[in-house]
C-alpha positions in Angstrom: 30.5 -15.9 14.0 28.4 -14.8 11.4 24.9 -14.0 11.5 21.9 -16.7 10.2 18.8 -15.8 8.6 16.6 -17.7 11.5 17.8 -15.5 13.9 17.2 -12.4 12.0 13.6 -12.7 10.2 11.7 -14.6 13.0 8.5 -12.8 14.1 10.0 -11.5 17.6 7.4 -11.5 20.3 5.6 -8.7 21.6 7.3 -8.1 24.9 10.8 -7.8 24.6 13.9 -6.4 26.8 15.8 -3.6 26.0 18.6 -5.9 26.3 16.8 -8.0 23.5 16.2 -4.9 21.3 19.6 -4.0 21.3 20.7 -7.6 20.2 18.6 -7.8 17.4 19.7 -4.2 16.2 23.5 -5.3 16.5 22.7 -8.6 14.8 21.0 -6.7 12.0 23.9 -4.2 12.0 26.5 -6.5 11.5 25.1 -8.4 9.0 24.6 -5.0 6.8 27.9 -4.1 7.5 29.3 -7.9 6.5 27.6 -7.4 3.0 28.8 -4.3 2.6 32.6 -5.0 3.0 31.9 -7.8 1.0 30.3 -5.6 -2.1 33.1 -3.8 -2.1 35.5 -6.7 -2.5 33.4 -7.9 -5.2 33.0 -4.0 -6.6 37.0 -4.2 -7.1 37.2 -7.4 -9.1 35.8 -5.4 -12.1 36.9 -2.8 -14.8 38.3 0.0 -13.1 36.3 2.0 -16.1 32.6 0.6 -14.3 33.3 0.2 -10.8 31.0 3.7 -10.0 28.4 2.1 -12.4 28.3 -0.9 -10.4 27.9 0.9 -6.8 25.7 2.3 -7.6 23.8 -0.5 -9.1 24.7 -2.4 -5.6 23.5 0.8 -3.6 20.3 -0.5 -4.4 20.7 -4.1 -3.4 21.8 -2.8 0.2 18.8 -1.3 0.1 17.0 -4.3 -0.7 18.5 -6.1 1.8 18.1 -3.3 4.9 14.9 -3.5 3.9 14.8 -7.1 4.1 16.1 -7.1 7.7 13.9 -4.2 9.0 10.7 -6.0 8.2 10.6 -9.2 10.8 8.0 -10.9 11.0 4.6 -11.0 8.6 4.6 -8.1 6.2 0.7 -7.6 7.0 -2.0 -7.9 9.6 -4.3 -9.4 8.1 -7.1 -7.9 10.4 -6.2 -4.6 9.0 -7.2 -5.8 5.6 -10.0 -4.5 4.0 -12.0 -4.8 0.8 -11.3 -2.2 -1.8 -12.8 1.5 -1.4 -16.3 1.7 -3.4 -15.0 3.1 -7.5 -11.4 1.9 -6.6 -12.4 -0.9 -9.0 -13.9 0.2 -11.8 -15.7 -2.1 -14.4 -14.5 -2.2 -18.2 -17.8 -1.8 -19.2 -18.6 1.4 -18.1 -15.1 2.2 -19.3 -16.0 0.5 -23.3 -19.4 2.5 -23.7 -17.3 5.9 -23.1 -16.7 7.6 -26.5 -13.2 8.8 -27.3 -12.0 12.4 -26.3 -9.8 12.9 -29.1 -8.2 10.7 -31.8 -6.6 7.9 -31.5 -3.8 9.5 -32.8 -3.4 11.6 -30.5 -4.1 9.4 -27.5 -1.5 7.0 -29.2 1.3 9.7 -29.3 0.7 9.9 -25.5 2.0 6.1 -24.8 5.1 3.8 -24.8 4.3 0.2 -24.2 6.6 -2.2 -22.2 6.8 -5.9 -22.3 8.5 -7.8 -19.1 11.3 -10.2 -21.0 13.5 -10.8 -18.7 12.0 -14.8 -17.9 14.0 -17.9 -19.6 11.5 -20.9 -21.0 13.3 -23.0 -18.2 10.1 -24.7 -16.8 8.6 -25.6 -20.7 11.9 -26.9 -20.9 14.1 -24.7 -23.4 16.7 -22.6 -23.0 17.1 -19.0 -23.7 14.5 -16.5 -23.4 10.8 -17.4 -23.4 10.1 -15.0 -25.6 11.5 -17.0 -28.6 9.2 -19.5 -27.7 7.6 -20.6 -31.1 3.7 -20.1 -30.0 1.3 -20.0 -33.1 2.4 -20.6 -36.6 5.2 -20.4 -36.1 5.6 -17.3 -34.5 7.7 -16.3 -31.1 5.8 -14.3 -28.3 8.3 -11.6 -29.2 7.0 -11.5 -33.4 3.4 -11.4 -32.0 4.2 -8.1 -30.0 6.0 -6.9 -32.7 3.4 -7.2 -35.0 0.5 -5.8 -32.3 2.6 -2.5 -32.3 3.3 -2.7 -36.1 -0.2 -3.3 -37.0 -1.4 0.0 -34.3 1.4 2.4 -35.6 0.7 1.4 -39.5 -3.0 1.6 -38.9 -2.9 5.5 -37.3 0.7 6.7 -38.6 2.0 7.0 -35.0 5.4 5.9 -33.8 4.5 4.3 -30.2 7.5 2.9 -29.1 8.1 -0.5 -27.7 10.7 -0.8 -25.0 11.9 -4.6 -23.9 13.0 -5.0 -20.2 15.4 -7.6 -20.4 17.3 -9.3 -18.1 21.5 -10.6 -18.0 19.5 -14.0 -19.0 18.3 -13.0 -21.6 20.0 -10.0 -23.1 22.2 -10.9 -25.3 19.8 -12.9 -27.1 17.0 -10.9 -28.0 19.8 -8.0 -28.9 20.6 -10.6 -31.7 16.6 -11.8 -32.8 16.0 -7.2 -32.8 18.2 -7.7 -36.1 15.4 -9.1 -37.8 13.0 -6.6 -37.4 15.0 -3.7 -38.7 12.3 -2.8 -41.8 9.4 -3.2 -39.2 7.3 0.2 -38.5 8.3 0.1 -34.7 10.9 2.0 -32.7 12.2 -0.8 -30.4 14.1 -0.1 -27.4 15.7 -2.3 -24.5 16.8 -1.8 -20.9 18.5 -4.5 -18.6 17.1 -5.1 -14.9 19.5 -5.5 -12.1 21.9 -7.5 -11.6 22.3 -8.9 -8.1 24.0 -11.5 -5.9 22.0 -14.6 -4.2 22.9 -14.2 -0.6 23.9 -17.8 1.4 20.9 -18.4 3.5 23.1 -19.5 6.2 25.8 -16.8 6.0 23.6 -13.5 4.7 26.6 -12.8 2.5 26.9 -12.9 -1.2 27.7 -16.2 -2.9 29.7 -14.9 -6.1 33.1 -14.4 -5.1 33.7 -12.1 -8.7 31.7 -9.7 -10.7 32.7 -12.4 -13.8 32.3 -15.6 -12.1 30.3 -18.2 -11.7 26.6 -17.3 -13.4 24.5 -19.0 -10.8 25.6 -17.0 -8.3 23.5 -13.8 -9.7 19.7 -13.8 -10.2 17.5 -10.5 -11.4 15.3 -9.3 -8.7 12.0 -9.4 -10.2 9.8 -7.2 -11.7 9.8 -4.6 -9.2 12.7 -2.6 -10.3 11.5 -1.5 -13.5 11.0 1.6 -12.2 14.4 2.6 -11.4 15.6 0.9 -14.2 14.0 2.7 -17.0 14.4 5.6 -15.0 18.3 4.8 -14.9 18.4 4.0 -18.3 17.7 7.4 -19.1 14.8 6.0 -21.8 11.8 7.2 -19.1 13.1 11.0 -19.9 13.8 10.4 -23.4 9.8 9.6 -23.7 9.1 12.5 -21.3 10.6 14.7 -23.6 9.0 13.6 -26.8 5.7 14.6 -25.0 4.9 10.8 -23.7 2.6 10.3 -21.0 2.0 6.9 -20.3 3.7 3.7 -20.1 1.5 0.3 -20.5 3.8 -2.5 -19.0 2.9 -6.3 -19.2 4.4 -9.6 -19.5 5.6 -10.5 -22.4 4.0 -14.4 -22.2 0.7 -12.9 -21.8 -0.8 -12.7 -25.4 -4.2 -10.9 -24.6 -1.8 -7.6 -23.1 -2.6 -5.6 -26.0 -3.3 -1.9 -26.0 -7.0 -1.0 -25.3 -8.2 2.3 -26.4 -10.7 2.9 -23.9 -8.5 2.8 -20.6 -6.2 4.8 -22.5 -9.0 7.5 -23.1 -9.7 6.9 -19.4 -6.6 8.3 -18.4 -6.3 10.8 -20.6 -9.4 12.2 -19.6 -11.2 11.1 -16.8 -14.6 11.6 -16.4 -14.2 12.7 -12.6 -11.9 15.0 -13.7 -9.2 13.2 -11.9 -6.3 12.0 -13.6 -4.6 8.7 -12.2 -1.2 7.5 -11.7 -1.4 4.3 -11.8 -4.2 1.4 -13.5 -3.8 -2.3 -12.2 -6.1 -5.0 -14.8 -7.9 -7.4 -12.4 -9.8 -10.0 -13.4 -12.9 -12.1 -12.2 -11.1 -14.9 -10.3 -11.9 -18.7 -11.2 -10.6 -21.8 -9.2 -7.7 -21.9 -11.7 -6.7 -18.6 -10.1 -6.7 -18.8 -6.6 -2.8 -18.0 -6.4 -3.2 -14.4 -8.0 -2.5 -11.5 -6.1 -5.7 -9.4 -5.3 -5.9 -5.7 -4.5 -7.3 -5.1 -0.8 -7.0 -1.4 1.4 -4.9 -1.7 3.8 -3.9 1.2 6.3 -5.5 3.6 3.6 -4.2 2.7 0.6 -4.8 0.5 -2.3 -2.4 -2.5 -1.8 -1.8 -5.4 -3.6 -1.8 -9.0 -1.8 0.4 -11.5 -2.8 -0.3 -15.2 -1.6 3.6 -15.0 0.0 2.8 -12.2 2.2 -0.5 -14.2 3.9 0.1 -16.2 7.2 -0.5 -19.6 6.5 -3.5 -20.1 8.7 -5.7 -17.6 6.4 -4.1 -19.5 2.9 -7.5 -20.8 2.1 -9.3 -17.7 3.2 -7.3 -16.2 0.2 -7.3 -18.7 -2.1 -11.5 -17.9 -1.6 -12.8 -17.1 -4.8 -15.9 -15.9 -2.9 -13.8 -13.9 -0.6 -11.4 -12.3 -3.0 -13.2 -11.9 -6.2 -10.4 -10.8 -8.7 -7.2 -10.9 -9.3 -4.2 -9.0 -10.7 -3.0 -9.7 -14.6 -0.1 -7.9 -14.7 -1.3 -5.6 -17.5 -0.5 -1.9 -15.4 -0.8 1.8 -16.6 1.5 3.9 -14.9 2.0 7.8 -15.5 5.7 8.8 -16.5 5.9 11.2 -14.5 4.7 9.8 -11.4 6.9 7.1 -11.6 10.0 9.9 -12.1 9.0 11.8 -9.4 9.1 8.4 -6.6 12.4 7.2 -8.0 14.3 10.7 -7.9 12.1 11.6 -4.8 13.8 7.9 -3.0 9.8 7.6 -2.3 9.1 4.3 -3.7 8.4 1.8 -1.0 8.1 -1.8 -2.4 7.8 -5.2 0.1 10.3 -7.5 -0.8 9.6 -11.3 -2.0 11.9 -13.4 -0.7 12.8 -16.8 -2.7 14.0 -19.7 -1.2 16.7 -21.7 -3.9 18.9 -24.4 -4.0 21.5 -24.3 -6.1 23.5 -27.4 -8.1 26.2 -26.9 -5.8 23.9 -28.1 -2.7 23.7 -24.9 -1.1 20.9 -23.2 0.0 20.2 -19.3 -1.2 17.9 -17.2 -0.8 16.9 -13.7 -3.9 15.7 -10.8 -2.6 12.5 -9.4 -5.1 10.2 -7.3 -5.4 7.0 -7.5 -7.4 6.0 -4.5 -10.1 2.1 -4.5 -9.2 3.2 -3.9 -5.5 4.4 -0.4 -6.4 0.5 0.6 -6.7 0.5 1.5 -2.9 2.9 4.5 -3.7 0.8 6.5 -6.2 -1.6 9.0 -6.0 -5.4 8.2 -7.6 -4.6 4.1 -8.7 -6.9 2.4 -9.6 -7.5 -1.6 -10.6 -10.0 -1.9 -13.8 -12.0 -4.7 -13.9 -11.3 -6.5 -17.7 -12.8 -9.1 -19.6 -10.6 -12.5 -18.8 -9.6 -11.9 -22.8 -7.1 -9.9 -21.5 -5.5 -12.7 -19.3 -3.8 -14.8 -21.6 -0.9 -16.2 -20.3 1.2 -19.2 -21.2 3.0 -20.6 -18.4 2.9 -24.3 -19.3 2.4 -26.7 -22.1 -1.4 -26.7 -21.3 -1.3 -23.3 -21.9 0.6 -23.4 -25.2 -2.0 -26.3 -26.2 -4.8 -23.5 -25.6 -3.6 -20.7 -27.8 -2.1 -23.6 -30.7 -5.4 -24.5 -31.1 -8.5 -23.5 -33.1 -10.0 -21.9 -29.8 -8.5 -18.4 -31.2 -8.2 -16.8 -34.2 -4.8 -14.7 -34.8 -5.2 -11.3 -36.3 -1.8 -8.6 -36.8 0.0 -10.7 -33.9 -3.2 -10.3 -31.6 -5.1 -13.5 -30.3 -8.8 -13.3 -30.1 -11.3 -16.0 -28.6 -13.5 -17.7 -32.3 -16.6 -16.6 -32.6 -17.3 -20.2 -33.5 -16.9 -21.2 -29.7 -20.1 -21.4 -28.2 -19.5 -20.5 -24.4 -16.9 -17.5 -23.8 -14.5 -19.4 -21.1 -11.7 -21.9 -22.4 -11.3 -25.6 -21.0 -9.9 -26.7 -18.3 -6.6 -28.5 -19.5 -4.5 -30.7 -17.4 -1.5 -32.3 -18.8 0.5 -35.1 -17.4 4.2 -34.0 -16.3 6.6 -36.9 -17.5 5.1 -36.5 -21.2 4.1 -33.1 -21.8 5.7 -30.7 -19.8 8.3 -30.2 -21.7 8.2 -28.1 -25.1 9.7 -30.7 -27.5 7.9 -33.6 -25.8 4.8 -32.1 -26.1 5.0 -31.0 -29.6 5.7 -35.0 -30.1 2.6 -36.0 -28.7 0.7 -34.6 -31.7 0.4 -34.9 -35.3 -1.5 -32.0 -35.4 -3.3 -29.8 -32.4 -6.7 -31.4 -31.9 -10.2 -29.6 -33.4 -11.4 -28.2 -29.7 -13.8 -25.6 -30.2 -16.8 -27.8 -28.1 -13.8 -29.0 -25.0 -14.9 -28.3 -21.8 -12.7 -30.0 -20.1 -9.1 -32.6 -21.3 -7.0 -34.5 -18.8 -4.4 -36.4 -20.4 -1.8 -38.7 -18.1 1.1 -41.2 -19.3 1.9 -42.3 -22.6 -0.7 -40.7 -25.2 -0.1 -39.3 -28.6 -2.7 -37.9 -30.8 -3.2 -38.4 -34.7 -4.0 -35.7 -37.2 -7.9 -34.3 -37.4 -8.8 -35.5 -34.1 -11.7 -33.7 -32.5 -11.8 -33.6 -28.6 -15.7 -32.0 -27.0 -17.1 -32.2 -23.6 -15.4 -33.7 -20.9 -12.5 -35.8 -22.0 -10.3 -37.9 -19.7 -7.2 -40.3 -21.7 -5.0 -41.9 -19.1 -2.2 -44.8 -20.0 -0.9 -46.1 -16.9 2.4 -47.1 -16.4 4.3 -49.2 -18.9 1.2 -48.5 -21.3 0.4 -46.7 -24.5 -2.5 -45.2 -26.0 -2.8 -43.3 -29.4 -5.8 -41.6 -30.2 -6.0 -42.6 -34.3 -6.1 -39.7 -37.2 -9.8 -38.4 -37.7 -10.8 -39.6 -34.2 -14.3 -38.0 -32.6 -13.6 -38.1 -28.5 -17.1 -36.6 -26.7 -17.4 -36.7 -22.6 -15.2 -40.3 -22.7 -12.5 -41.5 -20.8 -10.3 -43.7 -22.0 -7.7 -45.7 -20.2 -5.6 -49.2 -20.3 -3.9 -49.7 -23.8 -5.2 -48.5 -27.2 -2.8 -48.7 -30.3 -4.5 -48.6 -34.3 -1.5 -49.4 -36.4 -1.7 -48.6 -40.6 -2.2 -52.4 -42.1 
């Protein structure tokens, strides 16, 4: 009979028999051993020609997985958890009035920046990677970072590479789009993520049965194993070697990642004298953000707190934006050498996300990940720098794309800044209704052209609604159609703090 996932993961009371001990132990045992034999079955439906390549690459999805039956229970107490260190958050600010050490030439020939692609547009509704998501004019997430490293290497004749992370999803694509920047100024380099098995929640064993079959039977593991990939890779020792110091990694979707001077001259030369390992971006937390991982001490070290790892019964505790102020953006400065040193050393202790799926078949899965900002307990000196939100621009839905389409930023060399024509520095509060507008192609059908919003404070939009060209949208605006109803807001239409609901449809006579 083969082992099940309740039986291996439940928090295990306090008091238990040695008799108890020892069944846990053989359960766990088994069920590594069970996923072991059945790697190697899978190991020996490839090429003979990569079967060391891919034991290796499974060497560290055992891991993974011991890792993932060691840990019962809750991953933290949270009455061990305390707030950050005084200076283990350090403000921007101070950072910004700093004057640079040396050139920015020379700090630039220090760096390599890294962009997460490894996500398909799957929840806006496309296929293939999100990355060649048409975001502004025309342009992909993937041209905008282009021309942000363009723009930087023309501007101070430095070569600072650009290295995609990609994943099995969405290799093969962007291989093919990298064509078309050939006679751009920018060395571009990729590296694929892992490649692992989902394991049958009910069985603990993989669900492909063959390196080359069926494609939902694999997932990549997250973010979190960027560090051994590059490191794997052999492009982490390539940089090393051409005198590279510091990698700047972010996600690709998040358009205000770009590189900042002044936490590069940080950790170049730091004023204490004390060079870190490792930078996490946080930012001030708002009620649209109460789902963001924080940074807290726990046990000594700078950790970072992911809303899975919380028991539920202190969920709203962390979801407090009073409680936990800030929140991580992804946007993290790691030394090169550091990050060698763990992965070599076996050193690098990441907790491991586990995702719940269901797959078209009907059965249930569960992915082992792990998260990249949770490797920040395992260097020496990190650090979490508090940023201006400007930083934080992500675009995870529709409402998000509606954000950076609009005249609420200005684009400059693939860079998106807030328009100094905007009279407060925070952007609306957009909710958009699912049926309608979740969806990339839908949405894009709901407008003639993206509404004039420089004055919105808040848009809700629910049910039928399309907008005409030249509309302008200020204040508080709330349009909802219910069911079986329509309403189109007409071309040159002025909407300020209304709502409007029922029917509303102005035809051309």
């Amino acid at each position: 009979m083969k082992p099940r996932e309740e039986e291996l993961i439940v928090d295990i009371p306090m008091r238990r028999t040695p008799s108890m001990v020892e069944f846990q132990q053989m359960m766990k045992s088994e069920a590594q051993a069970a996923l072991h034999s059945e790697l190697d079955k899978l190991v020996k439906t490839g090429a003979p020609a990569h079967r060391d390549e891919i034991q290796k690459d499974f060497d560290g999805f055992e891991h993974l997985f011991r890792t993932f039956l060691e840990k019962t229970g809750p991953s933290i107490v949270w009455d061990k958890i305390k707030p950050p260190p005084e200076g283990a958050i350090q403000a921007y600010s101070k950072l910004s009035s700093m004057p640079l050490k040396s050139p920015e030439t020379d700090l630039l020939n220090k760096l390599v920046v890294v962009k997460l692609n490894g996500g398909l547009g799957t929840s806006m509704g496309c296929t293939g990677p999100k990355s060649l998501i048409s975001v502004r004019s025309g342009l992909t997430f993937l041209d905008l970072t282009v021309q942000q490293i363009e723009s930087l290497n023309k501007r101070f004749d430095v070569d600072v590479p650009l290295v995609l992370m990609n994943s099995f999803n969405t290799d093969e694509d962007t291989e093919m789009i990298l064509r078309k920047y050939a006679s751009c100024k920018v060395s571009i380099h990729t590296f694929n993520q892992n490649r692992y098995p989902r394991i049958n929640k009910e069985t603990l064993l993989p669900v492909p049965q063959r390196l080359n079959g069926e494609h939902e039977g694999w997932y990549p593991p997250g973010h979190g194993d960027i560090y051994e990939c590059i490191v794997k890779s052999g492009l982490l020792q390539k940089f090393v070697d051409q005198g590279r110091d510091y990698m700047f990694v972010s996600n690709i979707d998040n358009l205000g990642a770009t590189v900042d001077m002044n936490i590069l001259n940080m950790l170049v030369h730091p004023s204490n004298g004390k060079k870190c390992d490792f930078v996490m971006e946080v930012t001030d937390k708002t009620r649209a953000d109460v789902k963001g991982g924080t940074l807290i001490e726990y046990e000594n070290k700078l950790r970072l707190l992911e809303i899975a790892q919380v028991p539920k019964e202190h969920v709203d505790e962390f979801k407090s934006v009073s409680k936990f102020k800030i929140f991580n953006t992804n946007n993290l400065w790691m030394k090169l050498s550091a990050v060698k040193r763990l992965i070599d050393g076996r050193m690098m202790d990441i907790e491991v996300i586990i995702n719940n799926k269901r797959l078209a078949s009907g059965t249930n899965v569960i992915q082992l990940e792990t998260a990249c900002g949770a490797g920040i307990k395992n260097f020496n000196n990190a650090i979490g720098i508090n940023v201006p939100r400007s930083r934080f621009l992500p675009v995870k839905k529709t409402s998000d794309l509606l954000l950076v389409m609009s005249n609420l930023y200005d684009l400059k060399h693939g860079s998106m800044f807030m328009s100094p024509r905007r009279m407060f520095p925070t952007t609306p509060l957009v909710k958009l209704g699912d049926e309608h507008f979740s969806k990339v192609h839908k949405f894009l059908s709901r407008f003639e052209a993206i509404p004039d919003m420089l004055e919105l404070d808040h848009l809700t939009v629910s049910g039928d609604v399309t907008f005409g060209k030249d509309v302008t949208l200020k204040g508080t605006v709330i349009i909802i159609a219910n069911h079986g109803e329509r309403i189109d807001i007409p071309s040159g239409a002025i909407l300020e703090n209304k709502i409007v609901s029922g029917n509303l449809r102005i035809l051309d006579h």
